[in-house]
C-alpha positions, 0 to 999 in steps of 0.5 A: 253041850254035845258029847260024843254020843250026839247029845245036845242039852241047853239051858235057857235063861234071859240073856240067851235070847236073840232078836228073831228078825223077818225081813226088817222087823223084829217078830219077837226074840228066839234061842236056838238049840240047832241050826242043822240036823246030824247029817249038816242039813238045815234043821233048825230048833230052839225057843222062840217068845214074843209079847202080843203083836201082828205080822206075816210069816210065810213058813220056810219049812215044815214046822213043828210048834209045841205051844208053852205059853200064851195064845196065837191066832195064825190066819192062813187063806184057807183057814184060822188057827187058835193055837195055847199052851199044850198045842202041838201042830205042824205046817207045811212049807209055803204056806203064807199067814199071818200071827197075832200073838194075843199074850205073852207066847213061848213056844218050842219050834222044829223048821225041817225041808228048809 
């Protein structure tokens, strides 16, 4: 809930989650904290979970990924990636990959330079 000092604060429980969709196809579910920044520019934030699968990502602004849970290959032209709980890394926009999510993967997300 944001106050009068900027404060935002959520809580997250099962129902509070969304289909995240890519193109057609549903790559796992996702609850926003924020959709744009103090100054009303595209800044998104949020929870985002899914369970093992594969699908391309091309990334649509710099994001921050701080890993919580599970494990994540992301294969990008000119590198891989294994990702797990307590990694934190950030990714340039443009940059074109593909996600195999090995276990169960939650992660904390900031998208910026949309």
């Amino acid at each position: 809930m944001v106050n009068n000092t900027g404060f935002l604060k959520t809580t997250v429980n099962a129902n509070e989650y969304e289909p995240f969709m890519i193109g057609d196809k549903q790559a796992g579910e996702v609850h926003w904290l924020g959709t744009t920044n103090s100054s009303d520019l595209p800044t998104f934030s949020g929870l985002w979970r899914c369970e093992p699968m594969k699908f391309d990502y091309e990334f649509p602004g710099d994001e921050y990924i701080h890993v919580l849970e599970g494990s994540l290959l992301i294969e990008t032209e000119t590198e891989n990636y294994n990702l797990n709980k307590g990694d934190v890394v950030l990714f340039h926009k443009g940059i074109k990959s593909v996600w195999t999510i090995k276990s169960s993967f939650k992660k904390f997300f900031v998208i910026d330079n949309c």
